[in-house]
N, C-alpha and C positions, 0 to 999 in steps of 0.2 A: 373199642368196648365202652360203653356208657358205666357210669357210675353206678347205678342200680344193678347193671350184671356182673360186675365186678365184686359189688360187695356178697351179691349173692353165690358167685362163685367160691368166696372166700368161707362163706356158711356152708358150704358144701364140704369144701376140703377140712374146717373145724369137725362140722358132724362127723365125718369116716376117720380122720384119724386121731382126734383130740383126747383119748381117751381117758383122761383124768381131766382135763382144764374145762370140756365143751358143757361135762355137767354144771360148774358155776357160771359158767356164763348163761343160762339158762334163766338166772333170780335176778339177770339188769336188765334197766328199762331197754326200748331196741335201740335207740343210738349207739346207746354202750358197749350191747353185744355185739353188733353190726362192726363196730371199730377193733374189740376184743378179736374177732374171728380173722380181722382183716389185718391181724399182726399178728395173730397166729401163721395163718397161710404164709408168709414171709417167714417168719423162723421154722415153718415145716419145708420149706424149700432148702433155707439155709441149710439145712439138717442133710437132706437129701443129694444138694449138692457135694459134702460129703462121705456120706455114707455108701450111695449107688454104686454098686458094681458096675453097669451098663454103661457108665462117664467114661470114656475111654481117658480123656485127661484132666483132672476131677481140681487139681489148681488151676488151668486156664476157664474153666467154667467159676471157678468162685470166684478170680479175677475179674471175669464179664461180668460178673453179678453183682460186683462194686462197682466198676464202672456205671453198671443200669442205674442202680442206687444213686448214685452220683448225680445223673443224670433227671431220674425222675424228681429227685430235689431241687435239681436248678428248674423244672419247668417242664422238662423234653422227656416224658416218658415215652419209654420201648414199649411191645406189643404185650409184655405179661400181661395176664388176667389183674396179676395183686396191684398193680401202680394203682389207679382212680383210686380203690377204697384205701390203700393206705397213705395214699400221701393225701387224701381229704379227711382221713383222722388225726394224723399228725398237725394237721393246720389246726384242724379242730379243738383238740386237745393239745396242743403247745407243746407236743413230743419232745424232746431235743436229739437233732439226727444222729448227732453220737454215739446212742446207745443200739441203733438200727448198726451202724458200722462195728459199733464193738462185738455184737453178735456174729457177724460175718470172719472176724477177729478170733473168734473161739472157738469157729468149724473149721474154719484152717488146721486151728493148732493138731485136730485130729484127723490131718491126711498122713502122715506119721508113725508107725509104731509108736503108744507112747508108755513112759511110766515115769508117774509121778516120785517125786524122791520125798519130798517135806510138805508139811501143811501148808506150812506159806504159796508152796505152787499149788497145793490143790485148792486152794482160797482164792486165789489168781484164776485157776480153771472153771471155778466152778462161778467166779464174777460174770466171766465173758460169755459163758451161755447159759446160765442163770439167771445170775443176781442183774444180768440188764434187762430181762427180759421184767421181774419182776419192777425195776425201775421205770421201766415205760409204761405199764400197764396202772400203776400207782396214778400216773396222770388221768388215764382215764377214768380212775373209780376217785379221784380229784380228793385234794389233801389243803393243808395250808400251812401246816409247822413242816420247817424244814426239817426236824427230827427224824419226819416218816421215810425219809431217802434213806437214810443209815437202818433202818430197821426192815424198807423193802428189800434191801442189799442181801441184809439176813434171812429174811424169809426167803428168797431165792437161794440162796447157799442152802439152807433144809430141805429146801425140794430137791435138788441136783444129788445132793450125799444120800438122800432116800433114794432115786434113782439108784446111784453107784452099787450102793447095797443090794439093791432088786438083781443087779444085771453083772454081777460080779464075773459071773461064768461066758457071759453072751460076750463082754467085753474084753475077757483073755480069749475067746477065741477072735480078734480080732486084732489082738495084738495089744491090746490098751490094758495097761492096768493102774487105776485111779488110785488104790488104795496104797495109801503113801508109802516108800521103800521105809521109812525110817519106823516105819508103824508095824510093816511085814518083819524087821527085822527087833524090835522091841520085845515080839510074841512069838518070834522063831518063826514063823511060818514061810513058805518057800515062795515064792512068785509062780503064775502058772499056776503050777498043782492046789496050789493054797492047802500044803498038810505041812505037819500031821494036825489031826480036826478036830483034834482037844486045841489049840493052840491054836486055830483057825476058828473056832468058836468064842473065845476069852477076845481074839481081835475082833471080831463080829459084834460084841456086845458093848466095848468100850467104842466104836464105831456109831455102836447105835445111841449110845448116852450121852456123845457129842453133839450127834444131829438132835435128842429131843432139846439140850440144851438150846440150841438156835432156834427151835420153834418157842421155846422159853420166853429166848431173849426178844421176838418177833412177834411174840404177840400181842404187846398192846399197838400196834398197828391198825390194829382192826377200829378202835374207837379214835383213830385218826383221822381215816379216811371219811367222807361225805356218808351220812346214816342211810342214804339211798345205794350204797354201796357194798353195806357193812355184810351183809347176808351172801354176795358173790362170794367174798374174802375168805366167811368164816365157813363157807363149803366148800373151796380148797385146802385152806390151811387143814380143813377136816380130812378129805378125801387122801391127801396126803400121809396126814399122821396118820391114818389107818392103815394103811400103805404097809409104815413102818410098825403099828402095833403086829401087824401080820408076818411079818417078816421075825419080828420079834419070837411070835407066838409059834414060827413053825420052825423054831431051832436052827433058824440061819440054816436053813435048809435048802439054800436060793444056788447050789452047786449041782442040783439035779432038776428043780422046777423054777418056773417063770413066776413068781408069788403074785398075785392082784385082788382086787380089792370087784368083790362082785355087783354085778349093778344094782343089785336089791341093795346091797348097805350102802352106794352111793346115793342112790335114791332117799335112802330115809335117812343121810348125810343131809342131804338139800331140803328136805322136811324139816329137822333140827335147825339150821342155818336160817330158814326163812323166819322162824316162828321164834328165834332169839336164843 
C-alpha cells in the first residue's frame, strides 16, 4: 500500500468512527489532520483488538500487534493499512514510540474483568489509554515548554473520566467498573447495580467536579501549543466538556441512556473554536 492510500484510508476509519475527535481535526492544516487521523486509526484498532467479540483469542492478537509495531519501527512494516501513514508521522512529528506501546499497554489491561479500587489505579488507567494518546497528538499540534506534557497528561485524564461517566452502564455490562471501589463505597453505593440512586447520584456529581477540575487544570494548554493549532484543541477540549455539561444536565441519567453531544452543537463548537 502506498502512502497516499494509507493515509487515506486512515481518513476513512477517522470519518466513521471518530465521533468526538474527527470534528477537531477538521480546523488543521492537511498534514496535521492527515497525521491526526493516522493515529487515530491505530488506537481504533488498539481498541478493537480488545473489545471484539469475533477475536477468538483477543491476547494473542494484541500480542501480534506489538510485535507489528515493533516491527514497523525498526523498518519492516507488515501488510496493515495504518504502518506508511503512521510511521511517516511519527518520523515527521518526532513522536516518541513509547507512547504508541503504552497505548497497547492499556487495552491489555481490559481483557480482564476489571475494577478499579483507588484513584491512583484509575490515574494509572486512564494515563495508558488516554493521557498518552493526548501526549502524542501534543507533538503534532507542536509545543515548546515542556510544561505542556504535564498538562496534555491532564487533558487526556478529562476526556477518559467524561467517557467513564457516559458509559457507566455499557461498561458494567462488560464486566469493567472504572469508578473507584473506594469512591463506590464512600457514598454507599453497590457495584453493578449502582443503588440506591440518591447515593449513586451525590457519587455522580463529585465524579463530575473532579473531572471539570482537570479540564481547569488543562486548560492553559491551549495557549501552549502552536497558534495554528490552538482552534483543533479548543474544539475538543469544547466538545468534550459539553459531553460532561450534558451528562450533568440530564441528572446522571447515563443508567438508562447513551448521553452525546449532537452534531448541530459540535458544529457550532468548531464555529466557536475557529473564530477564538
Amino acid at each position: 500500500m502506498t502512502l497516499e492510500e494509507s493515509y487515506a484510508w486512515c481518513a476513512r476509519v477517522a470519518r466513521r468512527e471518530a465521533k468526538n475527535f474527527y470534528y477537531s481535526f477538521l480546523l488543521l492544516p492537511r498534514p496535521q489532520r492527515r497525521a491526526m487521523c493516522a493515529i487515530y486509526a491505530f488506537m481504533r484498532y488498539c481498541d478493537d483488538l480488545s473489545d471484539r467479540e469475533d477475536i477468538r483469542d483477543r491476547p494473542r492478537a494484541i500480542a501480534r500487534w506489538r510485535a507489528d509495531l515493533e516491527a514497523a519501527f525498526a523498518g519492516r512494516p507488515g501488510d496493515h493499512a495504518v504502518w506508511p501513514a503512521l510511521t511517516d508521522c511519527v518520523a515527521r512529528y518526532r513522536i516518541p514510540h513509547q507512547y504508541f506501546f503504552e497505548m497497547i499497554d492499556g487495552v491489555s489491561s481490559d481483557l480482564e474483568p476489571r475494577r478499579i479500587r483507588t484513584f491512583d489505579e484509575l490515574y494509572d488507567y486512564c494515563y495508558h489509554v488516554a493521557s498518552v494518546v493526548g501526549l502524542t497528538i501534543i507533538h503534532v499540534f507542536g509545543f515548546d515548554q515542556p510544561e505542556a506534557l504535564d498538562l496534555a497528561e491532564k487533558c487526556g485524564f478529562a476526556f477518559q473520566l467524561t467517557n467513564i461517566l457516559r458509559d457507566v452502564r455499557e461498561d458494567a455490562e462488560k464486566s469493567r467498573i472504572y469508578l473507584p471501589a473506594e469512591d463506590l463505597e464512600r457514598f454507599g453505593v453497590s457495584p453493578g447495580e449502582f443503588m440506591p440512586r440518591q447515593n449513586f447520584l451525590r457519587l455522580m456529581e463529585f465524579e463530575a467536579r473532579r473531572t471539570r477540575e482537570y479540564y481547569r487544570k488543562a486548560a492553559p494548554l491551549v495557549g501552549m501549543i502552536r497558534r495554528r493549532s490552538r482552534a483543533s484543541l479548543r474544539a475538543l477540549i469544547g466538545i468534550y466538556s459539553r459531553l460532561l455539561d450534558r451528562i450533568v444536565a440530564s441528572n446522571y441519567d447515563v443508567l438508562r441512556q447513551r448521553i452525546r453531544v449532537p452534531t448541530w452543537e459540535k458544529i457550532w463548537v468548531l464555529i466557536k473554536a475557529w473564530f477564538g
